[in-house]
C-alpha positions as CSV (number, residue, x, y, z in Angstrom):
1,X,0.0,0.0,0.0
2,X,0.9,3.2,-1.0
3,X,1.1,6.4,1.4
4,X,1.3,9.7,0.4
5,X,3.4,12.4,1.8
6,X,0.7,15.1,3.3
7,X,0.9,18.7,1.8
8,X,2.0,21.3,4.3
9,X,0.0,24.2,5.0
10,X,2.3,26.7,3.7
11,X,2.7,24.5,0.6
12,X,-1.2,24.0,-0.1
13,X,-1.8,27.8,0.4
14,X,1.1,28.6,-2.2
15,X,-0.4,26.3,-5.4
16,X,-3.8,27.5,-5.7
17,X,-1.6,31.5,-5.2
18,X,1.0,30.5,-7.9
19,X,-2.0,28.8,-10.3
20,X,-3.7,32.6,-9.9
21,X,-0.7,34.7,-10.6
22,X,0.1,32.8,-13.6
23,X,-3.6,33.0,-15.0
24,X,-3.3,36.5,-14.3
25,X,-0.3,37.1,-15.7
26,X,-1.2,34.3,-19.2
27,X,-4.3,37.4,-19.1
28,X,-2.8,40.3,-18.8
29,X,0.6,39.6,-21.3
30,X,-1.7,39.0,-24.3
31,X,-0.2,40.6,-26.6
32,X,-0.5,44.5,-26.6
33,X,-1.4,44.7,-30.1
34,X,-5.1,45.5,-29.2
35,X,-4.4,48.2,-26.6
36,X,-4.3,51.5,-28.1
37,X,-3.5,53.0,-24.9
38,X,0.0,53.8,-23.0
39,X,-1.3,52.7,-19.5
40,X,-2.0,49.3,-20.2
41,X,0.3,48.8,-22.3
42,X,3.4,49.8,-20.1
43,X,1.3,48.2,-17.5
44,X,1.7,44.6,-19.6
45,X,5.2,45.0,-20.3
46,X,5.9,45.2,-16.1
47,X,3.3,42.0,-16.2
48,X,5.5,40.2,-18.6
49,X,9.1,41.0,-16.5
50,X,6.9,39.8,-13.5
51,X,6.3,37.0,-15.3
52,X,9.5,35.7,-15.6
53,X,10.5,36.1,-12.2
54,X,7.8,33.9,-10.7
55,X,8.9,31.3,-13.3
56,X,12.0,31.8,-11.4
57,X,10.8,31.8,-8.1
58,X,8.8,28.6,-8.5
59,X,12.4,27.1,-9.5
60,X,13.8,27.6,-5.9
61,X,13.8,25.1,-3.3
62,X,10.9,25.0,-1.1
63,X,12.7,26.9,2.1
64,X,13.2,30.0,-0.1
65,X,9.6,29.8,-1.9
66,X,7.4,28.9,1.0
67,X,8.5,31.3,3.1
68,X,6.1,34.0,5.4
69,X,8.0,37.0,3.4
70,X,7.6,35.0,0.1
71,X,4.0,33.7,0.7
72,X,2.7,36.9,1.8
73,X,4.2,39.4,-1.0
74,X,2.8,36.7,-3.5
75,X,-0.7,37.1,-1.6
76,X,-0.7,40.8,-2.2
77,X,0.7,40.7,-5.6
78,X,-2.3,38.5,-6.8
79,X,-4.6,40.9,-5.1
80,X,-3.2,43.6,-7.2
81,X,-3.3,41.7,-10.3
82,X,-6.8,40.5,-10.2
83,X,-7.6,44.5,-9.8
84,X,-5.6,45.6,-12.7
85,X,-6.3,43.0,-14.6
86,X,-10.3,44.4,-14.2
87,X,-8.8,47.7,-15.5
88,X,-7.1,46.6,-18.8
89,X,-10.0,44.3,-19.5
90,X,-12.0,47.8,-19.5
91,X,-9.3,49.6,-22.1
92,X,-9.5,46.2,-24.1
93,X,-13.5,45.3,-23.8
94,X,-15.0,49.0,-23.7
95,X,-15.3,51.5,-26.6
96,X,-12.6,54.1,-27.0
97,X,-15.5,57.0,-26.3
98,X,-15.3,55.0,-22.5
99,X,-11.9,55.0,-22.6
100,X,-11.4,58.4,-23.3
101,X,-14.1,59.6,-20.6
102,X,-12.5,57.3,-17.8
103,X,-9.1,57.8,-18.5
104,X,-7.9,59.7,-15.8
105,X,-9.5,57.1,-13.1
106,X,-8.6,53.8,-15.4
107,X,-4.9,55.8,-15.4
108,X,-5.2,56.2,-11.5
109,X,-6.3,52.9,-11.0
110,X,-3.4,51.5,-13.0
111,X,-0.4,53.4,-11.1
112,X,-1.7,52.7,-7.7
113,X,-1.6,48.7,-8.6
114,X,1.5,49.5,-10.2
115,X,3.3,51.1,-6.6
116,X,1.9,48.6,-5.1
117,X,2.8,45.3,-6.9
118,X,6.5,47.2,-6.6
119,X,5.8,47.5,-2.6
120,X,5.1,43.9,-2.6
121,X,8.0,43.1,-4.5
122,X,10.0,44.6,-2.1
123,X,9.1,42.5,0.4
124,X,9.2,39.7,-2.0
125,X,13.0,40.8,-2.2
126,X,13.6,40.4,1.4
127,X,12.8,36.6,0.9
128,X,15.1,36.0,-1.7
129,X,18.9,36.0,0.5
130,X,20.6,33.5,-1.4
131,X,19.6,34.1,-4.8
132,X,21.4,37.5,-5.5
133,X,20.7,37.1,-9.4
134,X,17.0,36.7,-8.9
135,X,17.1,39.5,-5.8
136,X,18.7,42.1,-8.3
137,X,16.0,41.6,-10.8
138,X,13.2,41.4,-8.1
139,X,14.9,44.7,-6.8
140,X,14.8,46.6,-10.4
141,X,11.3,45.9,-11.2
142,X,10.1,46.8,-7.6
143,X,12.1,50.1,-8.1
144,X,10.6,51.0,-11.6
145,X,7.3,49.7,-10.7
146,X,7.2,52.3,-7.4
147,X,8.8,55.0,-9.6
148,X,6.1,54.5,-12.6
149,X,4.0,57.8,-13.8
150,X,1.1,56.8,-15.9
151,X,-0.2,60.4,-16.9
152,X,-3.4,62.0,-18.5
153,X,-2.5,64.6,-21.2
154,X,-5.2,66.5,-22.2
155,X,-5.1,67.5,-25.3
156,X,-8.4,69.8,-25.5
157,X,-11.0,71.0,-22.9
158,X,-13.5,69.0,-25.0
159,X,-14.0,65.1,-24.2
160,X,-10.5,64.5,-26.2
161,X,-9.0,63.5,-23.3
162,X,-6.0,60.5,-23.6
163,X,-4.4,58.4,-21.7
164,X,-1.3,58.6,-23.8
C-alpha cells in the first residue's frame, strides 16, 4: 500500500496562489497589439518582466519559496493583479468614447496597482537572500514599478482626453 506524503500548509496555500498569478499574468501579457493605450500597455510590459520572475521563483527550493515573506508578498501581488487586470480588461473590452471619458481614473487605478505590486515586491526581495541574481531583478522591477508615472494629457478642454 501506497502512502502519500501530506501537503504542508504553507505548501497547499502557495499552489492555488501560484496557479492565480500565472492566470493573471497568461491574461494580462496577451499581446498588446489590441491596446491603443499607454497605461496598459506599459502596465503589460511590467506584467510580462513579473512574469519571468515567478517562473524563477517557482524554481527555488521549497525553504526560499514557501517562506512567510515569500507567501505573503505573493498574496498581495495576486490581489493587485486580479484589480488591474479588471482595469485593462475595460481599455481592451469598452469603446474608445469610454476609454477616453474614464481615463484619468482607469490611469489612476493602473499606477496605484503598479506602486503597489513594486511594494510587494520589495518585500518579496527580502525573501530571496541566497539568490542575488533573482534579488537584483526582483529589486529593479520593484524600483521602476514604485517610480512608474502613468499620466493623463489632455489634449483639449472638450471630451478629447488621452491616456497617452
Amino acid at each position: 500500500m501506497m502512502t502519500t506524503k501530506p501537503v504542508a500548509p504553507q505548501q497547499q496555500q502557495q499552489l492555488p496562489l501560484a496557479e492565480s498569478i500565472n492566470r493573471l499574468l497568461a491574461e494580462l501579457c496577451v499581446s498588446n497589439d489590441c491596446i491603443p493605450w499607454d497605461a496598459p500597455r506599459r502596465f503589460t510590459g511590467y506584467a510580462g518582466r513579473l512574469r519571468l520572475l515567478v517562473d524563477h521563483l517557482h524554481r527555488l527550493p521549497a525553504e526560499v519559496s514557501e517562506s512567510p515573506s515569500v507567501l505573503t508578498a505573493l498574496k498581495g501581488i495576486g490581489g493587485d493583479l486580479a484589480k488591474a487586470a479588471e482595469t485593462v480588461s475595460v481599455y481592451r473590452e469598452r469603446s474608445k468614447i469610454y476609454v477616453l471619458v474614464n481615463c484619468r481614473s482607469l490611469c489612476s487605478a493602473l499606477q496605484d496597482r503598479t506602486v503597489g505590486i513594486g511594494g510587494w515586491l520589495a518585500l518579496l526581495e527580502t525573501g530571496l537572500s541566497g539568490h542575488a541574481d533573482l534579488r537584483k531583478k526582483v529589486a529593479d522591477l520593484s524600483r521602476e514599478m514604485k517610480q512608474a508615472q502613468f499620466k493623463v494629457l489632455s489634449l483639449s478642454l472638450s471630451l478629447s482626453t488621452n491616456c497617452l
